[in-house]
N, C-alpha and C positions, 0 to 999 in steps of 0.2 A: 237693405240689410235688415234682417228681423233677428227675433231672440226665442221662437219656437214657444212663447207663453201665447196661448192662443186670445184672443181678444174677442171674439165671438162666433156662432156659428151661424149660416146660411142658408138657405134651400135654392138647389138648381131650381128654374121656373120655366126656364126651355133651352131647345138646346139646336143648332141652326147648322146645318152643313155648309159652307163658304167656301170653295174647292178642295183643297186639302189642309185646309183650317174649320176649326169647329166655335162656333158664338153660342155666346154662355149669357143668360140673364139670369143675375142671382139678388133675392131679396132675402134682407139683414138689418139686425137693427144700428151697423153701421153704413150702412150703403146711401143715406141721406147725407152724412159728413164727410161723402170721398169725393173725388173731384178729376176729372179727366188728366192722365198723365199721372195721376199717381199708381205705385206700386203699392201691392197688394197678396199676399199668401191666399192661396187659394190650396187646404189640403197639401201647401207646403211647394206649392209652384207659385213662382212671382209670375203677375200677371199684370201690363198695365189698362188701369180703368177708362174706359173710351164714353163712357155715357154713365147719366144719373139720373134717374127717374123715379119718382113718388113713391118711394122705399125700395128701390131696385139699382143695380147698376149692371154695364155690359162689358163682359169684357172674350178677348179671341186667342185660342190655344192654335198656337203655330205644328205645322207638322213635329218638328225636332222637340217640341214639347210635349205633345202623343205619343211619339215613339218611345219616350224615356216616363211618363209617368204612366197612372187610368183615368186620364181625361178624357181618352178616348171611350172610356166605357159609362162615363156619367150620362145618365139620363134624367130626367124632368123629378123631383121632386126627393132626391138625394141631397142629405146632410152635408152640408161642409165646414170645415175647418177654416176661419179666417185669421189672419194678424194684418193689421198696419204694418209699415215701413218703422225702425227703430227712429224715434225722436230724442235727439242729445239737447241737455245732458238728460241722461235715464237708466235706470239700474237697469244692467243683461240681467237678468233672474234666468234665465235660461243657457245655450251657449250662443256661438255667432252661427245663422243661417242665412243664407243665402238668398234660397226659394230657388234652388239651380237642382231639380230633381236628378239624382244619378241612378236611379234604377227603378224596378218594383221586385217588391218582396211578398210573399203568399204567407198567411197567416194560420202557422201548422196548429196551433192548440189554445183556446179562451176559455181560461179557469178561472170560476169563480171562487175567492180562498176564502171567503168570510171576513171580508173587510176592507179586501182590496182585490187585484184581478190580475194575471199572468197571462201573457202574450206571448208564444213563441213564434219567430217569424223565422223564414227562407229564403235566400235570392240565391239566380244563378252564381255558382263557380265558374273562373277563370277571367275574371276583370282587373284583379288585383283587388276586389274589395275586403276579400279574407282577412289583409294585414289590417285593413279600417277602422274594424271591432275589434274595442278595447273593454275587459274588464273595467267596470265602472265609470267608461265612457261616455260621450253622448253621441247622439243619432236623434237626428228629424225625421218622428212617420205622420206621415200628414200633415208636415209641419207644426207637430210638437215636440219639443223637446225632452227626449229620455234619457236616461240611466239604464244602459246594459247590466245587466249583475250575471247572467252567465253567457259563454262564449264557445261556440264550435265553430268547424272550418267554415261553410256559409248560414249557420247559424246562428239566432242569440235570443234570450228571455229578456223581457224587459215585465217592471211592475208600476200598475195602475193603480193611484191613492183615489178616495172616494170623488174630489174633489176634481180630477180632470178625468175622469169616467162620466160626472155628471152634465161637466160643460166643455165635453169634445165632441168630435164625433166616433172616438175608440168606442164608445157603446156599439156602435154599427156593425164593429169587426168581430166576426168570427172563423172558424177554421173554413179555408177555405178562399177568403177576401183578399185581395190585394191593395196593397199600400203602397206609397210612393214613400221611397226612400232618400233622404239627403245626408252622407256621410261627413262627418268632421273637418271642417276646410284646414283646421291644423294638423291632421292627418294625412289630407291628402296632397300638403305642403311635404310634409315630412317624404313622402314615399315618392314624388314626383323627385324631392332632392337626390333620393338613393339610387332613381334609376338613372339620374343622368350622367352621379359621377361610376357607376358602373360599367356607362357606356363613355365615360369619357378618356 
């Protein structure tokens, strides 16, 4: 379980075809302190770490994890997003994440306002994520944790303070990029409850 406050960021350093799984070696200036078997946010997908090597570690994106994040599009020397696993006791400063990616989303507009930055992003309609996005919600892109402030059918804004523009990898994103989305798990408690007594 993570809290979507990022902990630092990475560089892919290769990238390995393994049948229909993809090996990822990334160096960070946490990847000395991780340790095989642990979970790890990667861009907001858990991943667990299989190897540690002299500033680097290895770890392997499963098909079902390509298909639902852009692991599949990472290449050699691409930024990333990392968190540890939450250690208790520890303030959530962010909300509860998973690293369980539920879609991607295309990133329709990066405005710079003079002091902070606006995001508008897109995903497919008809999953049910429509009901997801809440005014003043949160959502994981890339596994950080934000605050929607406006909301349309599969649309929503979100705004970036100086301070996670400088130590994310949101700087990256522009119109056009895609992100791996992870919607609200008390949301998707909520709407999984409604469909069952509808069908019950």
């Amino acid at each position: 379980m993570f809290t979507g406050i990022i902990e630092a960021t990475g560089t892919v350093l290769s990238v390995e075809e393994n049948g229909t799984n993809r090996v990822f070696w990334i160096a960070s200036p946490v990847s000395n302190e991780l340790k095989p078997d642990q979970s790890v946010s990667h861009e907001g997908a858990c991943l667990t770490v299989e190897e540690v090597k002299e500033g680097r570690h290895r770890v392997t994106a499963i098909k079902e994890t390509l298909l639902k994040s852009t692991l599949g599009e990472w290449l050699a020397g691409r930024q990333i997003n990392l968190e540890r696993c939450l250690l208790l006791p520890a303030r959530l400063d962010g909300h509860i994440v998973q690293g369980h990616t539920d879609t991607v989303a295309t990133c329709l507009r990066a405005e710079d306002k003079g002091g902070s930055w606006e995001y508008d992003f897109e995903f497919e309609p008809g999953q049910n994520y429509e009901s997801l996005i809440v005014e003043k919600g949160s959502v994981s892109l890339n596994g950080t944790s934000l605050t929607i402030f406006k909301v349309y059918r599969n649309r929503f804004t979100v705004a970036i303070i100086p301070y996670t523009y400088q130590n994310t990898s949101i700087n990256q994103v522009q119109a056009g990029s895609k992100v791996n989305i992870e919607f609200d798990i008390i949301g998707k408690y909520i709407l999984r409850y409604q469909q069952v007594l509808k069908f019950s």
